[in-house]
N, C-alpha and C positions, 0 to 999 in steps of 0.2 A: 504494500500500500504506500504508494506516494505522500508528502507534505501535501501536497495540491491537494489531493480528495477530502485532508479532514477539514479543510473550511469549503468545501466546492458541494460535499454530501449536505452538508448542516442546512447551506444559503440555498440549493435547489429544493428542499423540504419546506420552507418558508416559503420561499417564490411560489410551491404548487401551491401548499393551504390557502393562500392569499387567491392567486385567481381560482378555484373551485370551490363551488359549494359557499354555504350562508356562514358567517360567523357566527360563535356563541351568542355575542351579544345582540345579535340580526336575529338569534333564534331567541330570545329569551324576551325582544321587544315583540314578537307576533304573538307570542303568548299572555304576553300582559297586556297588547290591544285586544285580543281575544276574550279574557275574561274582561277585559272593562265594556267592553259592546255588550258580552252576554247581560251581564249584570245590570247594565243600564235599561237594557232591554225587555226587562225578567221583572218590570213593573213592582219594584222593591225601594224606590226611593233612594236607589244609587244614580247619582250623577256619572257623567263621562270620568270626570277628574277624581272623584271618589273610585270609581272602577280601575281607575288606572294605579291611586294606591293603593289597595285592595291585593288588584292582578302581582302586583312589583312584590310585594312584604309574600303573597302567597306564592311565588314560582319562587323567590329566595328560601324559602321553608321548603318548599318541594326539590327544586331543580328542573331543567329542561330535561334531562334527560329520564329523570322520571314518569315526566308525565309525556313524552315522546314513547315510548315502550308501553305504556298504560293505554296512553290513547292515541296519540298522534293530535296534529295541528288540527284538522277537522271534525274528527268526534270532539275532542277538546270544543269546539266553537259553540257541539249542543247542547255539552255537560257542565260546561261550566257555572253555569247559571244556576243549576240544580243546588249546590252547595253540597252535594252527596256524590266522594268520590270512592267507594269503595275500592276499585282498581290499584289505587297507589298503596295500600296496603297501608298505612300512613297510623303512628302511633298515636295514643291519646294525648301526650306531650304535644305533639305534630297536631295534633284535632284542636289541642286547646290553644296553643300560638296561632293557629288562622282565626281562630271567634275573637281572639282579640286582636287578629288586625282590624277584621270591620271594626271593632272600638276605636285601635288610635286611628284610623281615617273617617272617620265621625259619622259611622254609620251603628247605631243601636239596634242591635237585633230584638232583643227584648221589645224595646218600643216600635218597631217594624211590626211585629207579630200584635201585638195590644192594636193597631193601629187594624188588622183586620177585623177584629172582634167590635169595633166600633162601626166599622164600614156598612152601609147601609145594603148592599149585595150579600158582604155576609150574612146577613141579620133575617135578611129576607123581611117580611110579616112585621117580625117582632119590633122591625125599627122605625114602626109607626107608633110604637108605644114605647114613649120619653121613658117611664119608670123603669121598663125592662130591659133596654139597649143602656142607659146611664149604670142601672143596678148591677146588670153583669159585667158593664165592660170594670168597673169600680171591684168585684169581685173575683174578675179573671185576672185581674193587676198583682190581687192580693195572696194567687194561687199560684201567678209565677212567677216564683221570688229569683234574683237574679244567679243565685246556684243554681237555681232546678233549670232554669233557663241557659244556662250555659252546657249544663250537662245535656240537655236533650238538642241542643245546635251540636256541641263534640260527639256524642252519639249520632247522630243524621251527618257530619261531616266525614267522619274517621267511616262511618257504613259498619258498625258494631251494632247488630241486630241481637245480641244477649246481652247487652247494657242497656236496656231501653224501661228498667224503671222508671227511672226520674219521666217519662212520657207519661208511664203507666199513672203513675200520680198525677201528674198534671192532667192527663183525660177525665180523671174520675172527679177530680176540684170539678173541673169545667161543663163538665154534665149534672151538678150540684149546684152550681153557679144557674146556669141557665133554666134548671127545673127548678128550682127553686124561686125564683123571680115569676116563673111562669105562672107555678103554682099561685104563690101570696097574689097576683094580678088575677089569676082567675078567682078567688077566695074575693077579691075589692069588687069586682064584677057582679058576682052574684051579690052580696050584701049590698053594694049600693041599689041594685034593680029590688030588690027584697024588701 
């Protein structure tokens, strides 16, 4: 082996990586426009700009190369949105560092979810009636408390279907919540026609 080859081998290996194929960091911005589209899109109250830091803090926790094996650029495009990646196999450590990035990018999951139980789609019927749309959404607040709510987003994130008490709880509040209201509303109903 000649002197020439050991800097002629090194500088042709650079020269190729350079012209073919995308760089990391060309791979790593498609991914975090990717989740910031999805997410803005996915009618959750994420702006572009919050998606974008969302996408950034979540592909730094995962990697490209992760979720290129898991999903590639394209399924990526439809999953991302979901917040439910089972694929990546992704720790509870890993589950609980992405619920709080929508935190530091000032998106409240907690209050996203509350924000449905208010919504007047949600409610159907019931949210002609102030007492019972105001009563639950005040006792759905109360039911989920910001553990139980972190737990059941790391659960639905990480795709741990035998951790999903904290759900189990939280359903059972919420079906309490709602019959309850419904019931004391029909109870004011008759009495007052009475």
């Amino acid at each position: 082996m000649s002197l020439r080859s050991l800097w002629v081998l090194p500088l042709l290996v650079v020269l190729l990586s350079a012209c073919g194929g995308e760089s990391e960091g060309d791979r790593k911005d498609k991914y975090i426009d990717t989740m910031a589209s999805s997410l803005a899109s996915n009618d959750m109250g994420v702006n572009e700009a919050k998606g974008r830091c969302i996408g950034s803090k979540f592909v730094d926790t995962v990697g490209t190369d992760r979720l290129q094996e898991a999903y590639g650029l394209s399924r990526f495009a439809t999953e991302a949105g979901t917040l439910e990646y089972p694929e990546l196999n992704l720790t509870q450590s890993e589950g609980q560092a992405i619920y709080d990035h929508f935190g530091g990018c000032g998106v409240d999951m907690r209050q996203l979810l509350f924000a449905e139980f208010s919504d007047p789609e949600s409610l159907g019927e019931l949210a002609a009636i102030p007492e019972i749309s105001e009563g639950a959404s005040t006792c759905v607040e109360k039911a989920g408390t910001p553990e139980n709510m972190k737990a059941i987003f790391v659960s639905m994130i990480v795709g741990d279907k035998t951790n999903d008490g904290a759900s189990k709880v939280f359903n059972r509040k919420l079906e309490k919540c709602f019959n309850g209201f419904l019931t004391d509303y029909l109870v004011q109903l008759e009495s007052s026609a009475g």
